[in-house]
C-alpha positions in Angstrom: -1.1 -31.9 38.7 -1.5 -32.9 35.4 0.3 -32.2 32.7 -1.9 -30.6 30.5 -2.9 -28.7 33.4 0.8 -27.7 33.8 0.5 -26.5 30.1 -2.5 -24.7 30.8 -1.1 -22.7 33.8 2.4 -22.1 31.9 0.1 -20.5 29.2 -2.0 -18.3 31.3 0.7 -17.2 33.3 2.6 -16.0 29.9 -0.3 -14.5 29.2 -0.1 -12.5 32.0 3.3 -11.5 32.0 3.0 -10.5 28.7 -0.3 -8.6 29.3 1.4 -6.6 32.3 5.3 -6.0 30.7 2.5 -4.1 27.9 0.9 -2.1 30.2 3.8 -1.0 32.0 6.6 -0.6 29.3 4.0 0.4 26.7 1.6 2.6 28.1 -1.1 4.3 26.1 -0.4 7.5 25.4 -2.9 10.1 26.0 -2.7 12.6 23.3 -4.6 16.0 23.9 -7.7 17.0 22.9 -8.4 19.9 19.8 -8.5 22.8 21.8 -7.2 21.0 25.4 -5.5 23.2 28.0 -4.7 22.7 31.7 -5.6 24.7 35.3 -3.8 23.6 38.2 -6.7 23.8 40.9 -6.3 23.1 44.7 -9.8 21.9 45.4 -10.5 19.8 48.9 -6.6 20.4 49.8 -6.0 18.7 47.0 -4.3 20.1 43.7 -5.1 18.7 40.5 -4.5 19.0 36.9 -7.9 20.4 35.9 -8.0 20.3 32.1 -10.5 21.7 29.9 -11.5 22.4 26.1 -11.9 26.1 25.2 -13.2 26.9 21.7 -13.9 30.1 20.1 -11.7 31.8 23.0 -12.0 35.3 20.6 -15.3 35.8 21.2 -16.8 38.4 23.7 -19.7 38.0 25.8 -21.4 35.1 27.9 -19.5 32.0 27.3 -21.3 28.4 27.1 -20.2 25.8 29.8 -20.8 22.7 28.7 -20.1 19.2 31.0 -19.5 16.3 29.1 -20.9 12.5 28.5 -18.6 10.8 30.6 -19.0 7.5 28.4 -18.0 9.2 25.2 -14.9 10.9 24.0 -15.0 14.5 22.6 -15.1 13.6 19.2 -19.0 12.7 19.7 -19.9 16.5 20.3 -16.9 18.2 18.7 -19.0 19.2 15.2 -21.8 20.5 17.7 -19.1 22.5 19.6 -17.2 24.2 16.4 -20.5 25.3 15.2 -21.8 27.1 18.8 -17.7 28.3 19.2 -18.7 30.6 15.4 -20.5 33.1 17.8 -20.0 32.1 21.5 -16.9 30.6 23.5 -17.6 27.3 24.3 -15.8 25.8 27.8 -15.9 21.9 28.6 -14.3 20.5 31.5 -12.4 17.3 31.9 -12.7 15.9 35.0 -9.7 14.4 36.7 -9.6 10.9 37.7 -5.8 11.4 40.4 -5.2 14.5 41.9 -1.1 15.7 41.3 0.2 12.8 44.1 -2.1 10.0 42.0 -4.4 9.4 44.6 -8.1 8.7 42.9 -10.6 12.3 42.9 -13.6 11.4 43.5 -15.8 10.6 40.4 -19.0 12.4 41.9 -21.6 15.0 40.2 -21.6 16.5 43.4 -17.4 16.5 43.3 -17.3 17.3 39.7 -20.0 20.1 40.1 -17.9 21.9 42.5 -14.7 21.9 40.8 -16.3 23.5 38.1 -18.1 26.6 39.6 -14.2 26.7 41.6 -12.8 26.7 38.1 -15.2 29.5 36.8 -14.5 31.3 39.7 -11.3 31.7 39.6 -11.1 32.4 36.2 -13.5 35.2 36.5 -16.2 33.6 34.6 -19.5 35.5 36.6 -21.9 34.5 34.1 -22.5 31.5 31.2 -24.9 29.5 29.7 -25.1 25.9 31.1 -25.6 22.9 28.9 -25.3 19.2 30.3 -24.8 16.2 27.7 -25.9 12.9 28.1 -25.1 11.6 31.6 -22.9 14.7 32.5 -26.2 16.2 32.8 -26.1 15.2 36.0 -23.1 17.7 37.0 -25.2 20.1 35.5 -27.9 19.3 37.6 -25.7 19.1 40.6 -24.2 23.1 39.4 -28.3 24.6 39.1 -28.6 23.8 42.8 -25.5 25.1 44.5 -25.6 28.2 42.0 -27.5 31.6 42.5 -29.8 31.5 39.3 -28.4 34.9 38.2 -25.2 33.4 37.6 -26.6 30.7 34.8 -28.4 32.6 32.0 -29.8 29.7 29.9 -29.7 26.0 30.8 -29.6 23.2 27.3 -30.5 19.6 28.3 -28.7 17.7 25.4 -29.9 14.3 25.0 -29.6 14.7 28.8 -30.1 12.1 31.7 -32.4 13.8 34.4 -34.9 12.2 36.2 -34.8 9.0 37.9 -37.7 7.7 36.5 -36.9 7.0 33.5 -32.9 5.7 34.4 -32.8 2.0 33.8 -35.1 0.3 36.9 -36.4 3.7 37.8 -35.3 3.5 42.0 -32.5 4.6 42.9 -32.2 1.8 45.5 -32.5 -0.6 43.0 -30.0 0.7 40.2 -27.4 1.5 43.0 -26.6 -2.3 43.9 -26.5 -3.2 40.4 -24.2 0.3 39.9 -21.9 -1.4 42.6 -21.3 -4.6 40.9 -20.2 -2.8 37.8 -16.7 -1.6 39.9 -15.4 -5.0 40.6 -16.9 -6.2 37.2 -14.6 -3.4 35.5 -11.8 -3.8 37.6 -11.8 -7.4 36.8 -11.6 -6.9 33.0 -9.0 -4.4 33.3 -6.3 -5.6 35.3 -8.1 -9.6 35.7 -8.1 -10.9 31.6 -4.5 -11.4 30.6 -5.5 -9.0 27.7 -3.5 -5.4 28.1 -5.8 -2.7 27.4 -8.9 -3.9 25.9 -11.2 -2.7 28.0 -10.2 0.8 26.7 -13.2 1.2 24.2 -15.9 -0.5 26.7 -18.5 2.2 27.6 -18.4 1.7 30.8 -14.8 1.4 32.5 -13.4 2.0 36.2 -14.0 5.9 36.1 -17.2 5.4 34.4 -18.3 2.7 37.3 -17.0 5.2 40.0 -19.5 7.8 38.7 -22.5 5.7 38.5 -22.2 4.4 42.1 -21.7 8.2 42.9 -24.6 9.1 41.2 -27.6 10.2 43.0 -30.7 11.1 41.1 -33.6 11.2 43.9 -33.3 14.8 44.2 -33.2 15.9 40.4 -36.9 16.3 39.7 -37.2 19.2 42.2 -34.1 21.1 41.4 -35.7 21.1 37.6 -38.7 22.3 38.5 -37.4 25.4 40.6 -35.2 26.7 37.8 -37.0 29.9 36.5 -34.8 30.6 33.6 -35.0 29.4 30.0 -35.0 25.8 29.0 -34.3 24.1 26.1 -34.5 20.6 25.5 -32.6 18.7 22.3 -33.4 14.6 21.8 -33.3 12.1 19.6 -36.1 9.8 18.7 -33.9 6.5 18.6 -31.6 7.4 21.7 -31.1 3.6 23.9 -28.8 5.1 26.5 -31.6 8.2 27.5 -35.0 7.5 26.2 -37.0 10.4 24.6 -39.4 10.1 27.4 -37.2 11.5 29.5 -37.0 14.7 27.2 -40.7 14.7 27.0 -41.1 14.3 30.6 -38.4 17.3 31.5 -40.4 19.3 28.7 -44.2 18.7 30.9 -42.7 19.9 34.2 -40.4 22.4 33.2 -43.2 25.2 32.0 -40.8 28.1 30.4 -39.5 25.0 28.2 -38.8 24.7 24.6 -38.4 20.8 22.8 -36.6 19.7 19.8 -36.4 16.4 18.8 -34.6 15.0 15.9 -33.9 11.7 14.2 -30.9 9.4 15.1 -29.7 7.5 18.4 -27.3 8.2 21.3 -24.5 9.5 18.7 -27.2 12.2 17.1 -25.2 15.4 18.8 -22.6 14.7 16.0 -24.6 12.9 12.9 -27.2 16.1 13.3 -24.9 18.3 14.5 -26.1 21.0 12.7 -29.7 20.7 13.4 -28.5 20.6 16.9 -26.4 23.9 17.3 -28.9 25.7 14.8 -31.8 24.5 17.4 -29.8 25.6 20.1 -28.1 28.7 18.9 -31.8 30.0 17.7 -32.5 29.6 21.5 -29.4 31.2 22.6 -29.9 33.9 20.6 -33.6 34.3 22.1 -32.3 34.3 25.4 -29.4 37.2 24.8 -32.6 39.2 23.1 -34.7 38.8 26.0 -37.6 36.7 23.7 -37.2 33.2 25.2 -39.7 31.9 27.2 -38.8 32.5 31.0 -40.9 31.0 33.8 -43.2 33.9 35.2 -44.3 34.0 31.0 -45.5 30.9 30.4 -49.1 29.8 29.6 -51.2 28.8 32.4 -52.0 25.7 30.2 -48.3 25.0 30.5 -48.6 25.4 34.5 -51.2 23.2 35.0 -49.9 20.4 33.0 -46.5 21.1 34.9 -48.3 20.8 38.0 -49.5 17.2 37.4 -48.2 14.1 39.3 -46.1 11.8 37.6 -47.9 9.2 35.8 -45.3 5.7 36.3 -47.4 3.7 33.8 -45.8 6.7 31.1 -42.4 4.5 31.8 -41.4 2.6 29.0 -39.7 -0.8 29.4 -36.1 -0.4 29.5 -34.0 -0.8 26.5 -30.3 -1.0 25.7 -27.2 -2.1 27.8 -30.3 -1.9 30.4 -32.1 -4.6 28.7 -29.2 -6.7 28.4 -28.0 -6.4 31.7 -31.6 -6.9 33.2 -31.9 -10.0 31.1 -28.6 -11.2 32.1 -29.6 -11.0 35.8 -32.8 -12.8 35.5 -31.0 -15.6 33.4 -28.7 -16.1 36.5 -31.2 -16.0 39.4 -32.9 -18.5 36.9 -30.0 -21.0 36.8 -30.0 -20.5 40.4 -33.5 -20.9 41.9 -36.1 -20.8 39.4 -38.6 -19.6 41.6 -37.0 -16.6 42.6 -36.2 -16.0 38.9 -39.6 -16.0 38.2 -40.9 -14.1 40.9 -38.6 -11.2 39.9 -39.5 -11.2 36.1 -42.8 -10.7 37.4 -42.4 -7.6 39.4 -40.4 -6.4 37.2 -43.2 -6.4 34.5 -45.3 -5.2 37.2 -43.3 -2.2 37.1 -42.9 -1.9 33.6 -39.2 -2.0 34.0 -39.6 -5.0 31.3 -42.4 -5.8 28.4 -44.5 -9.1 30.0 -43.6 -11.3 27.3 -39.7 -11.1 27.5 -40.5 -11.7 30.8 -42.2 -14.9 29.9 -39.6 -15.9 27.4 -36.4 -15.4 29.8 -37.9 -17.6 32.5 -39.4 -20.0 30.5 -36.0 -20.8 28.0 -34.1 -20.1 31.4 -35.7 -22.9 33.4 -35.8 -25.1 30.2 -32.5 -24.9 29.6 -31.4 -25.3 33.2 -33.5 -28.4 33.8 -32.7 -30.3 30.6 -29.1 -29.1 31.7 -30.0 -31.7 35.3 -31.3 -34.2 32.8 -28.1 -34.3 31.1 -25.6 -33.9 34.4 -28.0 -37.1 35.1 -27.4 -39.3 32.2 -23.7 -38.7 31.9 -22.8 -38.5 35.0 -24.8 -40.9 37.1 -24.8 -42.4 40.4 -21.6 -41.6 41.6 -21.4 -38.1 41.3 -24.2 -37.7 44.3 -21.6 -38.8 46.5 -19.6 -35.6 45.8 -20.4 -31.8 46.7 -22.6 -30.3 46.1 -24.4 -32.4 44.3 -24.7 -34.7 47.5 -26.4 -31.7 49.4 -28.7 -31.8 46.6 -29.9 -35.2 46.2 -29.5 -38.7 48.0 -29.3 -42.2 46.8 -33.0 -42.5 48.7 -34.2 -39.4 46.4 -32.8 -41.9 42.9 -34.4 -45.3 44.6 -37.5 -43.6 45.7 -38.0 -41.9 42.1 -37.0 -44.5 39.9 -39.5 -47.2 42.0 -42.1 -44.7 40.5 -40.8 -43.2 37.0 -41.5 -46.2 35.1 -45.0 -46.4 35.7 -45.6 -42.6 36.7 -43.3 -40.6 34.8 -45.9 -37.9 33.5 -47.2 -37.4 37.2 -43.9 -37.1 38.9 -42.4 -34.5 36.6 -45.8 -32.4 36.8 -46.0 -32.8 40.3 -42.4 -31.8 40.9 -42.7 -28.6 38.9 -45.2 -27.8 41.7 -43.3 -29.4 44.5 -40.5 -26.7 45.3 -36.9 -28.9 46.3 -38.5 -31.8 44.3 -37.3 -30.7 40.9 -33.8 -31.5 41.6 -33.9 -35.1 42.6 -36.6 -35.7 39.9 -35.0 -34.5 36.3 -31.4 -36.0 37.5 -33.1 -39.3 38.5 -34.8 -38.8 34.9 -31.0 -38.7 33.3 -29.7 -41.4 35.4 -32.4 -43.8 34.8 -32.0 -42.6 31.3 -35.5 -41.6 30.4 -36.0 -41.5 26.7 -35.4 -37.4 25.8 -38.3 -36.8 23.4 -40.5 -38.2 26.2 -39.1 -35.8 29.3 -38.7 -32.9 27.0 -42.5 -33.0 26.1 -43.3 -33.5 29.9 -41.1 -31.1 31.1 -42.3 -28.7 28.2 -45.8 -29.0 29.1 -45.3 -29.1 33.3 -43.7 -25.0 32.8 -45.9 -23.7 30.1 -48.8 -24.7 33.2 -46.4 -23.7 35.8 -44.5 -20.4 35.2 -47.5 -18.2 33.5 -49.4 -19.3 37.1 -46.4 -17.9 39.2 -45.8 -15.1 36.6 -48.8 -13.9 36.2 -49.7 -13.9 40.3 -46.3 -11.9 41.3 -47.5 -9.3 38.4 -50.7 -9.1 39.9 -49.1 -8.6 43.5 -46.4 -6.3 41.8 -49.0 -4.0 40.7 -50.8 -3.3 43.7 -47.7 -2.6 45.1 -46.4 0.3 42.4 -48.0 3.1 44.6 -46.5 2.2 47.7 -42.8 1.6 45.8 -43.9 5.3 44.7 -44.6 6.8 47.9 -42.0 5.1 49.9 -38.6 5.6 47.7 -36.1 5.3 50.8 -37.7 1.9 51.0 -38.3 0.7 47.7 -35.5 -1.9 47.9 -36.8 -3.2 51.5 -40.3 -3.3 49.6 -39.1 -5.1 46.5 -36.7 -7.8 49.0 -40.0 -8.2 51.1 -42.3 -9.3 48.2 -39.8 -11.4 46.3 -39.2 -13.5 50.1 -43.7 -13.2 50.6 -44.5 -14.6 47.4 -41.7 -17.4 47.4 -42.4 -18.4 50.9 -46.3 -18.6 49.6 -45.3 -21.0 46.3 -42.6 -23.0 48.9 -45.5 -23.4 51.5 -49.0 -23.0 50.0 -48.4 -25.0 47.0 -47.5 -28.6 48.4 -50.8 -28.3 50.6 -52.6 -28.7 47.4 -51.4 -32.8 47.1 -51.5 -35.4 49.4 -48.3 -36.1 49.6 -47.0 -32.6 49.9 -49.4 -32.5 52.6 -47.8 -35.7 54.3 -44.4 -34.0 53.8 -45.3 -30.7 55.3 -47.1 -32.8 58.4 -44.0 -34.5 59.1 -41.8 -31.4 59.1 -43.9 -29.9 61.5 -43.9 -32.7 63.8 -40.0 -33.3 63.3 -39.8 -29.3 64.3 -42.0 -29.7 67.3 -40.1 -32.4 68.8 -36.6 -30.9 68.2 -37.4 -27.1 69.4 -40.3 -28.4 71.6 -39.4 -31.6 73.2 -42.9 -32.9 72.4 
């Protein structure tokens, strides 16, 4: 070992002492909540430290249940809260990550519904008004179908998540895998990065993780639309973690439904926090009177447009972390097969997941910068290095002789050809950097051989996507098996098809056949 290697390594495992001695001798301390008490509950045979915030605990009558955002801390809906807890007694749980022996609770809707109506219960708390916030929603979702409606007097969907729809790639088939990488992902920045503790004011953490993989919304659209009492619906116009189209969506197909939307993003709850709780306590107030709307009053116009299907082209694009995150994975597959890459984008755009020009733009910069990237490996590194994995399971000293016999006098053909030619591409922009090709010359080749190349194989796997959206609709259990089977049928297609359309791909694919008849064959 070297010994600035050594140095390195001394460093990072100092680092790393450091980072640990931190989180062990000086552990964050968790300071209580405004309003923060504590019910030990045995739920599952297992007891745990239920906390909760109670405000307004003077006040007679119904009480307001309200299950938290678990991405944000209480100080995002506390204004909101003090205001409701002047005429009603507000309750919101805290859901345990460790039961009393620290084993880890699960992180559920299901699991965190349950505790809750066991909490109620046992606290003699018979009737309340419901509200679900953000992506605790989903609890409250998960409490409206394991609940006899007499028991829930009103339900408030603030800034709520609710349908599938409209959450991030819109299957849950599809956002579940991705959901599952974000555990190991958050593990490894918590306890991985020799930084103690940094992690703390990420979004999404461990618990949060846990939840999302636990998080089933397949079954939330017809729960919503069996609820007959009142309904009221607060958004915000600008929110990027719940899109107002999922308010308006909730607002067409729940009929005894009432809508207010105000200005503001995600974090609206508390900068409108007035205009919230005087929206929603007008509504409560509605409900105790008997004058809200409840579902056997509302306007056969209402019921008809309730009774519509679901329209998937009313999806907007996804925007946010979602956007990032969607853009991140597409500029990965890129850097690892660019056909695949592509192929994705397009479905994706086909499914309105993503706006066709991004699309366009992350492929196109993706394989630009992952090509020029071979170019360079090329000229810097040269022969040599294709006598070392992997770049020796990539290219062979024939591939460099065979191209360079040809680049001098054919350049412009080979490159277009190869961006056509599918395990070509390799051999052919490397050989380009190890012949050292002058730049300004391949850059305008290879600039002009993708902006032919990628709108064809774009534009074909939208076209394919898009006959394919009703089927993706119909057949949810399967829309990942569906999406797999495309991506595979449209590659094989470009792998196969294309090379027919040259000689020499021809020649090549004639020879493979032959070499595969004689080994498997024996002819």
């Amino acid at each position: 070992m070297s010994r600035t290697s050594t140095r390195i390594l001394i460093i990072l495992s100092a680092l790393y002492l450091l980072s640990f001695s931190i989180q062990i001798f000086f552990p964050v301390e968790e300071k209580p909540y405004k309003g923060q008490s504590q019910y030990r509950l045995n739920w599952n045979d297992y007891e745990i430290a239920f906390d909760f915030l109670e405000y307004g605990n003077d006040k007679k009558g119904i009480p307001i249940v309200l299950t938290p955002d678990p991405f944000h801390e209480p100080g995002m809906f506390e204004l909101f809260i003090e205001q409701l807890s002047q005429e009603y007694r507000v309750l919101v749980p805290l859901f345990p990550s460790t039961d009393s022996d620290g084993n880890t609770v699960s992180h559920s809707p299901v699991s965190r519904a349950d505790m809750t109506l066991m909490f109620l219960e046992e606290n003699g708390i018979e009737e309340f008004h419901l509200a679900g916030q953000g992506f605790g929603n989903a609890v409250a979702i998960e409490m409206l179908n394991n609940i006899r409606d007499d028991r829930i007097k009103s339900y408030a969907m603030l800034a709520a998540l609710g349908v599938q729809e409209f959450h991030f790639l819109g299957y849950h088939v599809l956002n579940q895998p991705i959901y599952s990488a974000f555990y190991p992902v958050s593990w490894l920045m918590e306890y991985g990065l020799p930084v103690a503790h940094w992690t703390r004011n990420f979004t999404i953490g461990l618990e949060g993780a846990r939840y999302l993989k636990q998080m089933d919304q397949r079954h939330f659209r017809d729960v919503l639309s069996d609820i007959e009492i009142p309904v009221h619906i607060l958004h915000s116009r600008e929110n990027g973690q719940v899109p107002v189209q999922t308010a308006q969506e909730h607002f067409r197909f729940i009929p005894q439904s009432s809508l207010h939307i105000s200005e503001g993003d995600f974090k609206a709850i508390h900068d409108f926090s007035r205009e919230w709780a005087e929206s929603y306590l007008e509504f409560l107030n509605n409900t105790q009177n008997g004058s809200a709307t409840a579902k056997a009053d509302v306007t056969p116009e209402r019921l008809e447009a309730a009774q519509e299907g679901f329209k998937f082209g009313d999806v907007p694009p996804v925007r946010g972390w979602g956007l990032f995150l969607v853009i991140l994975l597409l500029s990965i597959v890129t850097l690892i097969t660019e056909d695949l890459g592509c192929i994705g984008a397009g479905l994706l755009a086909a499914g309105n997941v993503i706006e066709i020009w991004l699309a366009f733009s992350v492929i196109y910069f993706g394989i630009l910068m992952a090509d020029v990237g071979i170019y360079w490996m090329g000229r810097n590194l040269g022969r040599p290095v294709i006598e070392k994995a992997p770049f020796k399971w990539l290219i062979t000293r024939k591939d460099i002789d065979w191209t360079a016999s040809l680049f001098n006098s054919h350049g412009f053909k080979i490159i277009i050809g190869s961006r056509f030619l599918p395990g070509t591409r390799f051999p052919t922009y490397f050989s380009a950097g190890v012949l050292k090709t002058k730049f300004t010359t391949f850059l305008l080749y290879f600039i002009l051989s993708i902006s032919i190349w990628t709108p064809i194989v774009l534009g074909s796997s939208i076209l394919i996507g898009q006959q394919m959206l009703d089927y993706l609709q119909i057949y949810q259990e399967y829309a990942l098996h569906i999406f797999i089977g495309l991506v595979l049928a449209i590659y094989l297609g470009f792998k196969f098809l294309l090379p027919l359309a040259t000689r020499k791909g021809r020649r090549e694919m004639a020879v493979q056949f032959i070499r595969m008849r004689q080994r498997f064959f024996n002819r």
